[in-house]
Structure formats: C-alpha cells, structure tokens
N, C-alpha and C positions, 0 to 999 in steps of 0.2 A: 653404723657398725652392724654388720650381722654374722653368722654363723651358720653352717651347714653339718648340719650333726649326723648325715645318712650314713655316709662311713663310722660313724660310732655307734650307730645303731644296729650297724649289721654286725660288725664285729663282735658286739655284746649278746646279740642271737646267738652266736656259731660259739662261745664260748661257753652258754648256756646248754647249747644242744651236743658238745662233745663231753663224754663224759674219762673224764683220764684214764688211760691203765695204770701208772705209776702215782701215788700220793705225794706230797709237798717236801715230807720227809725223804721220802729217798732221791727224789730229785735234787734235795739241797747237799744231799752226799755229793755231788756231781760237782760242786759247788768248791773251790780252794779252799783249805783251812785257812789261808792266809788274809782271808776277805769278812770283814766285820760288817756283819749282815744288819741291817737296821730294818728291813721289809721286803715281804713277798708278795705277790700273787697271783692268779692266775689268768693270763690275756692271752690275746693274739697279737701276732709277731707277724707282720708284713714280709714277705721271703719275694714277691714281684711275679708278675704274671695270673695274679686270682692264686695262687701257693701258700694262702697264709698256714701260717702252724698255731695249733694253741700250744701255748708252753707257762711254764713256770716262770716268774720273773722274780730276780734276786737282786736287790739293789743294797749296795755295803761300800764299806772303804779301806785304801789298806795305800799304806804309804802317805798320807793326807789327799789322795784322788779319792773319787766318787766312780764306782761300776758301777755296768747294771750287766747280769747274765743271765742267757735266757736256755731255759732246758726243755727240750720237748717232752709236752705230757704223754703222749704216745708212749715213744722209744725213750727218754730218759737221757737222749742225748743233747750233749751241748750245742747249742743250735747258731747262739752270736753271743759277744761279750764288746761293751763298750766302755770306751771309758770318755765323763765326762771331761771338755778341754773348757775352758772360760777363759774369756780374750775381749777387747777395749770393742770387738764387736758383734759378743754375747755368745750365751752359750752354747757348745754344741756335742754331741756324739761323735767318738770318733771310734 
C-alpha cells in the first residue's frame, strides 16, 4: 500500500499563500437557507487545467442528502454544488 501525497501538498501551499477577500461568513450567505450546514472550510477545488480555485467548502444536509457547496474565496461566488449519491458500488459526487 502506498500513497502520493504531492498533490495534497501543493494544494495545502496555494491555500496557505491565498489570502481571501471575502470571509467565511459572507460566503456562507451564498449558501441556501434550506441546507443544514454541519462544516466548513477552506480548500482548493480542482476546476481542470492547472485552474484550481480556493474557495469556501460547505458541507450540510437538506432533504436526508448530504451536499457539499463550494463558494469562491475570491469573488464570493458559487463555484460547484454536489450532492452525495451512495449505491451497492460506493459513494460518489454527483
């Protein structure tokens, strides 16, 4: 068994070295009232091409699903929203 941690290591740089312009709070404005937030924080979000974003991560539930919403710390906008699916051949984003 092993592990290649280089991608989480860079990530964790570039999340270090951006500093927000919006805070946690107003980004979770951004956020549906309708979504019962259990956790946040602040990561990079893969967008494909070397594009990553830091953004805000909101992870809640609403209906008995599991989201996760991601708000860019930059701009403050909604960047991607997922919702967890679990199925006989494990969980996934959709």
């Amino acid at each position: 068994i092993g592990l290649d941690a280089r991608i989480y290591l860079k990530n964790q740089d570039a999340v270090e070295a951006v500093q927000p312009r919006i805070d946690e709070e107003t980004a979770r404005k951004s956020v549906s009232d309708k979504l019962s937030l259990t956790r946040s924080n602040l990561t990079v979000l893969p967008k494909g091409h070397g594009k990553d974003v830091v953004a805000y991560e909101f992870v809640g539930e609403y209906d008995g699903r599991e989201y996760y919403v991601y708000v860019n710390a930059q701009t403050g906008e909604e960047e991607a929203i997922y919702v967890v699916e679990n199925s006989m051949q494990g969980t996934s984003l959709k």
